[in-house]
C-alpha positions in Angstrom: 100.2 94.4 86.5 99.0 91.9 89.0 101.2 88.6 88.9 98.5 86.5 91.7 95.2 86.5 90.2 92.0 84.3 90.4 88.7 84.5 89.0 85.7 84.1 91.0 84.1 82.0 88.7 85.9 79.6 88.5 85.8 78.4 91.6 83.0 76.2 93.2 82.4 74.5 96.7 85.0 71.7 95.7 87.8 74.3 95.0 90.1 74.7 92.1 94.0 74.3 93.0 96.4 77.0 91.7 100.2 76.7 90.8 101.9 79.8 90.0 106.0 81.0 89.8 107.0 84.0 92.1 109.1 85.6 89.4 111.9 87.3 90.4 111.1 90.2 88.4 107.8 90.9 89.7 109.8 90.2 93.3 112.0 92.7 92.8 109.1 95.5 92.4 107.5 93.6 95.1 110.0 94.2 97.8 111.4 97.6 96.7 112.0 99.7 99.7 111.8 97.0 101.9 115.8 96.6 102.7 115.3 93.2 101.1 115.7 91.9 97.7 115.5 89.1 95.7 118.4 86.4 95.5 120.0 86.8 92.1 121.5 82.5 92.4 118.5 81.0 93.2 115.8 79.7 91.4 112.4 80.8 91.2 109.8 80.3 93.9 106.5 79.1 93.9 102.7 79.6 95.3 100.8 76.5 95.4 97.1 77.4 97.1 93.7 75.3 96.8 91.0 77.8 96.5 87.3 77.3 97.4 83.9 79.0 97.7 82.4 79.2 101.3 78.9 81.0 99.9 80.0 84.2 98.7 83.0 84.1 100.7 86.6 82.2 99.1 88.9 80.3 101.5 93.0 80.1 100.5 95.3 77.7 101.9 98.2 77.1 100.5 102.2 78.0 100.8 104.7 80.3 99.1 108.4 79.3 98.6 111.0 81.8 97.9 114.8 82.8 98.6 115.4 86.7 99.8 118.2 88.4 100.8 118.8 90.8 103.6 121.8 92.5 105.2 122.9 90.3 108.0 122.2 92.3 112.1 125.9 91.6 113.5 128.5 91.8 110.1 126.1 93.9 107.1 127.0 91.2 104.7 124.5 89.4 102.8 122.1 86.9 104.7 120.1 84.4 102.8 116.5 83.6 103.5 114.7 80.8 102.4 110.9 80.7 102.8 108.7 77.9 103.1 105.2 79.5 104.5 102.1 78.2 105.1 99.0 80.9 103.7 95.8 81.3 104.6 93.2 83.8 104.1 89.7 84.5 104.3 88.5 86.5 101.3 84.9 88.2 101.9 83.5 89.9 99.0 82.3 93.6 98.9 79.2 94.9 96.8 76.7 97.2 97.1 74.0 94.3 97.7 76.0 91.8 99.4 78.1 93.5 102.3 78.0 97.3 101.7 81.1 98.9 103.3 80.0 101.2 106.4 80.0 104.7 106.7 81.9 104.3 109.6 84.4 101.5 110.0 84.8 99.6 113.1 86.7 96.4 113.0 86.0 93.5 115.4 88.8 90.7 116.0 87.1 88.6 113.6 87.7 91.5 110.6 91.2 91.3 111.5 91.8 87.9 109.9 89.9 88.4 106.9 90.4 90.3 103.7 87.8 92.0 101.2 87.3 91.7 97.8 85.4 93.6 94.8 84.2 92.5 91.5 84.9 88.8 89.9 88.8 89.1 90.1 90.8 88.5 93.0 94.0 89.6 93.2 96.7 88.2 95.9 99.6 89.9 95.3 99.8 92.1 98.4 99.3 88.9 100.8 102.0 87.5 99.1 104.3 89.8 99.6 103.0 90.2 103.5 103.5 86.6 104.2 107.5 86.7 102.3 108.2 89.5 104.4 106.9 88.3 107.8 109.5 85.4 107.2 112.5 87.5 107.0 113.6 87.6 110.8 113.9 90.3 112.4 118.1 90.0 113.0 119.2 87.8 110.3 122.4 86.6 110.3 124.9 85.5 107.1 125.8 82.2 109.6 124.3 81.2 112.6 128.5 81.5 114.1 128.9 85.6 112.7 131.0 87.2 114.9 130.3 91.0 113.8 132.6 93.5 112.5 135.4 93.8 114.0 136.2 96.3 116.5 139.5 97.8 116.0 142.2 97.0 119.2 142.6 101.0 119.8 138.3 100.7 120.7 138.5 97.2 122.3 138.2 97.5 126.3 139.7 94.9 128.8 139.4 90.9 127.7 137.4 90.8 131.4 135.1 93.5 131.2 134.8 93.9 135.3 138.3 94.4 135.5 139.6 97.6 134.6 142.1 97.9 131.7 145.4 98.9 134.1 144.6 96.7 137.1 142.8 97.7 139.9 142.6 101.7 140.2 144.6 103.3 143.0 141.9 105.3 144.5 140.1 102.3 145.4 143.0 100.3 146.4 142.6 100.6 150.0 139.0 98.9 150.0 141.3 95.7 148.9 142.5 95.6 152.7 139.2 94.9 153.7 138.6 91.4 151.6 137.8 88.8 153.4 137.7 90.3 156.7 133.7 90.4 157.3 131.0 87.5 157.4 129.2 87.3 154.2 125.6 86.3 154.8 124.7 83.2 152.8 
């Protein structure tokens, strides 16, 4: 069932303001698959948005507030994200009179920033859940200082990765006579 909904007619040129939770419930369904999930500690978020007519067209601006969880890119423990986003879209409406869809569909930058809409109901849950998951970074981290996981001493190479692990090799020993003893260009 949608959770984001407005009705067309409600609005008018002025705009109607809407103020609506971002249950964690409907955020779990929401993000399933997604490799993140909702945070069970924290408290709701919210999606505030004015809403107003632009002839038959509806302009959105508002933000959505929310607190995710993700698996952190260095250790795989939990990383918490807090969202605070700004949301904007441009809805264009769809009918048979008004803007017919084509046979043949060929976007143009402009149809790239805007969405469609049929009938007297718009529902937003879909860019909701967009602009929550284009927050998540792409390599979150538990704390900005993680150091990983561990890597066990038997894997770990030398401290100083140009040196080798048992001093310098023997084979190449000999090339250690000839330090020093040519002009370096500078």
């Amino acid at each position: 069932m949608p959770e984001f909904v407005l009705d067309v007619h409600d609005l008018s040129d002025a705009g109607k303001s809407y103020d609506f939770p971002v249950r964690t419930e409907w955020l779990a369904v929401a993000l399933e698959g997604t490799g993140v999930r909702v945070s069970d500690t924290a408290p709701e978020g919210r999606l505030a948005f004015h809403a107003h007519k632009q002839g038959a067209d509806i302009l959105i601006q508002g933000r959505v507030t929310s607190t995710l969880v993700t698996a952190c890119s260095r250790c795989l423990e939990d990383a918490v994200v807090h969202v605070d986003a700004d949301i904007t879209r441009l809805l264009t409406a769809r009918s048979a009179e008004l803007r017919p869809e084509p046979d043949e569909l060929e976007l143009t930058p402009e149809d790239l920033d805007r969405d469609f809409y049929v009938g007297e109901r718009v529902v937003l849950d879909d860019a909701v859940r967009e602009n929550l998951l284009l927050e998540v970074p792409i390599q979150p981290l538990c704390r900005a200082d993680c150091a990983g996981i561990p890597v066990p001493v038997h894997v770990r190479g030398p401290a100083d990765l140009s040196a080798p692990a048992g001093g310098v090799d023997p084979r190449l020993a000999p090339l250690l006579s000839l330090v020093g003893k040519f002009p370096t260009e500078e």
